[in-house]
N, C-alpha and C positions, 0 to 999 in steps of 0.2 A: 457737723461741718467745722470749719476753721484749719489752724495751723499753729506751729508752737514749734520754739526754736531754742536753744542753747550756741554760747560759743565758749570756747577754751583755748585750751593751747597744747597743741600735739608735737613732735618728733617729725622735721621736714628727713625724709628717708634719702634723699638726696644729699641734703648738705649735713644733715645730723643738728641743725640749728632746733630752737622752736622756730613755731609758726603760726600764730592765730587762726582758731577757724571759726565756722556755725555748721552748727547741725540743724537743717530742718527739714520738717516734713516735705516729703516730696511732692509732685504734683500728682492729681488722682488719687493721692491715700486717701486714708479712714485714720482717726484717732485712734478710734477703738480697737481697730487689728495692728496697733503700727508697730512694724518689728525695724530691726538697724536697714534693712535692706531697702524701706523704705524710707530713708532719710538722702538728701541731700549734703554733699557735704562741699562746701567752700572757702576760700581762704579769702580772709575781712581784706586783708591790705588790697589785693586787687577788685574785690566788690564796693569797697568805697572808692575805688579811684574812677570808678566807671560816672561819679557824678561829675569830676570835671568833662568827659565827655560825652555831657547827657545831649543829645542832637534836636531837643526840644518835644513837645506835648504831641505835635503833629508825628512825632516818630518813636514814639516810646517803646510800643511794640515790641522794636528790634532791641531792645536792652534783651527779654529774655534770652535772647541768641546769645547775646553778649555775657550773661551768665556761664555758660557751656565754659569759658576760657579765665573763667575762675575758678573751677572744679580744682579737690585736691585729690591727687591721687587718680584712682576711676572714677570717682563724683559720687557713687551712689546714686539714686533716683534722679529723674528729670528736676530740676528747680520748678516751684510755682513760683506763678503770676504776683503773689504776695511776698517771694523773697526782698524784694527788695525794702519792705515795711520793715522786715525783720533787721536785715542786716546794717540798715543804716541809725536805723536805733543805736545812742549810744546807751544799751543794756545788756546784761548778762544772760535775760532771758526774756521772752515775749511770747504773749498767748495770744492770740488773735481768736475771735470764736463769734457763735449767732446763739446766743441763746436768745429766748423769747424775751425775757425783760429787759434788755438791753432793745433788741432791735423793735421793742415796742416804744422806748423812747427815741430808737433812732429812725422811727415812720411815723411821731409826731407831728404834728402841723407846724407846731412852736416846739420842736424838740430843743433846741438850743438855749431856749428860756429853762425848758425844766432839768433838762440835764445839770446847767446852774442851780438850781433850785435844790435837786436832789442832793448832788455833790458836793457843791462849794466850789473851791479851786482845787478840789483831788482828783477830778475828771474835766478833759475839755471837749469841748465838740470840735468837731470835723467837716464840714459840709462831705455831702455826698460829690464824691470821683471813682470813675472807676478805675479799678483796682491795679496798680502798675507802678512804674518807675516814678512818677509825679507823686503818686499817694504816699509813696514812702519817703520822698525828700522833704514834703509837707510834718507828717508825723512828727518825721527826725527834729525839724525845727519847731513844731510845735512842744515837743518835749523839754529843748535848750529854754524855749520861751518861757515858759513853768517848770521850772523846778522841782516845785511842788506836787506835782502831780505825780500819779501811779497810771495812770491809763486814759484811754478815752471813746468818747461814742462815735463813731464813723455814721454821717447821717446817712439812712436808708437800706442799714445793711450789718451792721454789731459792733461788736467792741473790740481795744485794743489795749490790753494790759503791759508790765513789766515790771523786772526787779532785779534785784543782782543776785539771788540764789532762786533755785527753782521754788523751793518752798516758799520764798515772799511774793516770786510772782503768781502762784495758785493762788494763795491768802487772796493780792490783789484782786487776782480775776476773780474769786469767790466773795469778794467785798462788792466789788462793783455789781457783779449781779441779784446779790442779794438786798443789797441796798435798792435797786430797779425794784425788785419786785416788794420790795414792805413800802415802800414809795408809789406804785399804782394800789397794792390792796388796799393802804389808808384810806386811799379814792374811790374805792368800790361800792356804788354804791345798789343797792340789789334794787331801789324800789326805782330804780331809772337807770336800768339794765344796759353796759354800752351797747347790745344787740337789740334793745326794742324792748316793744311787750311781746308776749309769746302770741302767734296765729291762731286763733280759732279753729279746731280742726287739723291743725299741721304740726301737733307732738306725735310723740314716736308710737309706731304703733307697737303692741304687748311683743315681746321677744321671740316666740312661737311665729308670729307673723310678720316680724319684720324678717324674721331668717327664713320662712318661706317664700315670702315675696320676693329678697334678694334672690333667690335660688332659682324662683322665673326670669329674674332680670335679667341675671350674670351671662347668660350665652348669649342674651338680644346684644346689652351693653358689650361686651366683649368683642360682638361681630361687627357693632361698630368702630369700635377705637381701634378695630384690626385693618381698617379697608385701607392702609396705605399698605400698612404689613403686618404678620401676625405677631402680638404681644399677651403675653401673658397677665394675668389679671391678680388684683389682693382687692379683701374685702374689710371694710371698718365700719363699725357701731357703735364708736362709742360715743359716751355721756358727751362729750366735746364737741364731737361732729352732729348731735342728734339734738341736742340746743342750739346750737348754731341754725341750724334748719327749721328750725322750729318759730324764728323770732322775724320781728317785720323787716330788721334793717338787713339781713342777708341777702340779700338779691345786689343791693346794693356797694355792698364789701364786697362781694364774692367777682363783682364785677370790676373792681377796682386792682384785683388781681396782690401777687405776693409781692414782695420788695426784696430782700436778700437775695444776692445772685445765686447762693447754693439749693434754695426754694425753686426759685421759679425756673432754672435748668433742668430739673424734674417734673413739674410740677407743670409748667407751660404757665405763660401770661397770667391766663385766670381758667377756670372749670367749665363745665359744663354743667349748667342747674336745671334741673326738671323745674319745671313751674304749676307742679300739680298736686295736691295735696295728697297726703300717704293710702286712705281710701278709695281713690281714684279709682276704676277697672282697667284690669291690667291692658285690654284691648287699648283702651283711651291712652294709657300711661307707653305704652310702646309705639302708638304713632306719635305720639309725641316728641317720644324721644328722639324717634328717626327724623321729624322735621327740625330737631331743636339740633340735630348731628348736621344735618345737611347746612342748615346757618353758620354752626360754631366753624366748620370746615369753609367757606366763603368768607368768614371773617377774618380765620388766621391766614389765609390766601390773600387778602386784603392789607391786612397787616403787614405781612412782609414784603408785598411790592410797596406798599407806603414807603420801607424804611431801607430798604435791599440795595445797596454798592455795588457796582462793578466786581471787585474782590470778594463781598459775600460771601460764605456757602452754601450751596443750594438749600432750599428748605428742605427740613428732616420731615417732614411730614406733616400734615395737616388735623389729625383727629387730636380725642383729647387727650391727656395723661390724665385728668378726674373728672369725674363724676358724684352730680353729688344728687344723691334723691330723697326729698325731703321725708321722715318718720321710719326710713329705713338706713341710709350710712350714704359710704361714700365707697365707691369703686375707683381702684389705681390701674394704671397702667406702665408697663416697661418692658426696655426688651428681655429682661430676664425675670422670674421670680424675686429678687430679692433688689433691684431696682425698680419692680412695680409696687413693694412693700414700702420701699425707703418712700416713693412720691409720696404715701399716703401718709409716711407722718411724717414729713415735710408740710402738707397742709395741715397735720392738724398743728405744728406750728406755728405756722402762717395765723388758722382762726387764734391760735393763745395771743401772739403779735396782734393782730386786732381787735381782740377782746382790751388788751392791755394799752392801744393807743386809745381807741373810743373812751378808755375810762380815765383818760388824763386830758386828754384833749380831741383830735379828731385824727382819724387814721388817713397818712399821707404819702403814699408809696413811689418810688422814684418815676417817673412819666414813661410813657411806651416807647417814645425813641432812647432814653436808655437802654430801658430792658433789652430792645433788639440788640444794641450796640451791644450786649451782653451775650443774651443768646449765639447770636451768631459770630460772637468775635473769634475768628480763626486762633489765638490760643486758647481758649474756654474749649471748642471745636478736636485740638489737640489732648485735653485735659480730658473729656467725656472719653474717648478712643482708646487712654488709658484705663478708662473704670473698666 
């Protein structure tokens, strides 16, 4: 997940002048496939001018529109939600991204003590906003305010690097991360596991049988996270997911759900956990399931009339995108094969992200009226419709 941007100076085909622009990724991409066609492309002098007429917090929204008439040229790709972090940055380039070390200091309790802590003054915090036209006039000023600084933690959600050649800002963004993570390992400490002690009974059972077991499951599971509509399924075992289930404090995280918005739009709130230990009989282990479907399905129904606008979206659906069954893995859900694969490791970095808050401090994930406010925010809404 993330985004990552460049600007320069091109050939206005019009007047033959230069013309400042940025290139960034566009909404709905992938890093990892991004070709030019997936880039956005806009001219800075009109995207900075749109802060004189920013119309205030209550109306930010409408800045995306307001992108469209910055395009140079055809524009290239839809602009994200995060253009604006980019382009008001005064930097040559900027990497916005979720890795796990990061966003495990930014779903700390006291993330902004240890962000200090780690960094110095070469990272600043950010309180958590969601993502738009405010979160980038924030950045912008918080960069002017620090000098010194290469990037920063955006609380609840990753990082945000820059530099004035690309290769300083990767450096950057590979500084900042890395430094995240030899910053929780120091912390690590195995004999007061951030997960607990392990359950009695509730390690993974031998490979032969947890692959048969899933192999009874997957059509039960399947038919349930199919009953709004039918989605295709991915299955995961591994050491990550199979520790994680294995230890006392699980029920408990797992219930506290992901925090990064690009996690939990796949991934849903929080899973679905069997509460039966890997030995169980299958009979016992599939009515279970069905009554622990028919709850999780009342809850997110619950959930969204809690939080639901007039404007809204209607709710996508009610079942879960995961599944997680303790001593055997974790089952995904999406409407295609390779969006039921992404959820699944989306959570497994969610558990890294929570492994890595519990070992600095306590894992603190942005509150449920966010997340809605996320989920269903009619551009995210628009963003998914491109994937």
């Amino acid at each position: 997940g993330g985004n990552t941007s460049a600007k320069g100076v091109a050939t206005d085909p019009v007047t033959g002048a230069d013309v400042d622009l940025m290139w960034v990724k566009g909404s709905g991409g992938d890093l990892g496939t991004l070709t030019e066609s997936g880039l956005a492309v806009l001219r800075l002098d009109r995207l900075r001018a749109l802060a004189d007429v920013y119309p205030g917090d209550e109306r930010e929204d409408e800045m995306v529109a307001a992108f469209d008439f910055c395009a140079h040229g055809k524009g290239g790709a839809a602009p994200s939600i995060d253009t604006a972090m980019h382009g008001l940055l005064d930097a040559a380039h900027v990497d916005h991204l979720h890795p796990d070390s990061g966003i495990a200091l930014a779903t700390a309790a006291d993330g902004e003590r240890l962000t200090a802590e780690c960094f110095g003054d070469a990272v600043v915090w950010v309180p958590w906003r969601r993502p738009g036209f405010r979160l980038g006039l924030d950045i912008a000023a918080l960069k002017s305010a620090h000098p010194r600084a290469i990037g920063c933690v955006l609380g609840g959600h990753g990082i945000t690097a820059w530099g004035d050649t690309s290769a300083e800002c990767e450096r950057n963004s590979l500084y900042i991360i890395r430094a995240a993570e030899k910053f929780i390992a120091a912390r690590f400490d195995p004999d007061e596991h951030p997960f607990g002690a392990p359950i009695r009974g509730w390690e993974a059972l031998p490979e032969d049988e947890r692959r048969a077991r899933a192999a009874e499951l997957a059509p039960v599971i399947r038919g349930l996270a199919s009953t709004d509509r039918p989605q295709p399924g991915h299955f995961t075992d591994s050491a990550t997911v199979l520790d994680f289930l294995s230890r006392v404090e699980h029920p408990r995280l797992a219930e506290l759900g992901t925090s990064c918005p690009d996690h939990f739009l796949r991934t849903k709130v929080r899973p679905l956990v069997l509460d039966l230990p890997p030995n169980a009989p299958l009979d016992a282990v599939i009515t279970r399931l069905c009554e622990l479907h028919t709850n999780y399905r009342a809850e997110y129904a619950a959930y969204y009339d809690r939080h639901a606008e007039p404007a809204s979206p209607a709710m996508r659906g009610a079942d879960p995108a995961i599944v997680l069954v303790p001593g055997v893995g974790m089952f995904s859900f999406g409407k295609d094969k390779q969006t039921a694969r992404v959820a699944g490791e989306f959570y497994v970095n969610a558990i890294n992200v929570m492994r890595g808050a519990e070992t600095i401090s306590t894992y603190a994930p942005i509150d449920e009226r966010e997340k809605f406010r996320i989920e269903y925010w009619a551009l995210e809404e628009a963003k998914l419709a491109r994937q």
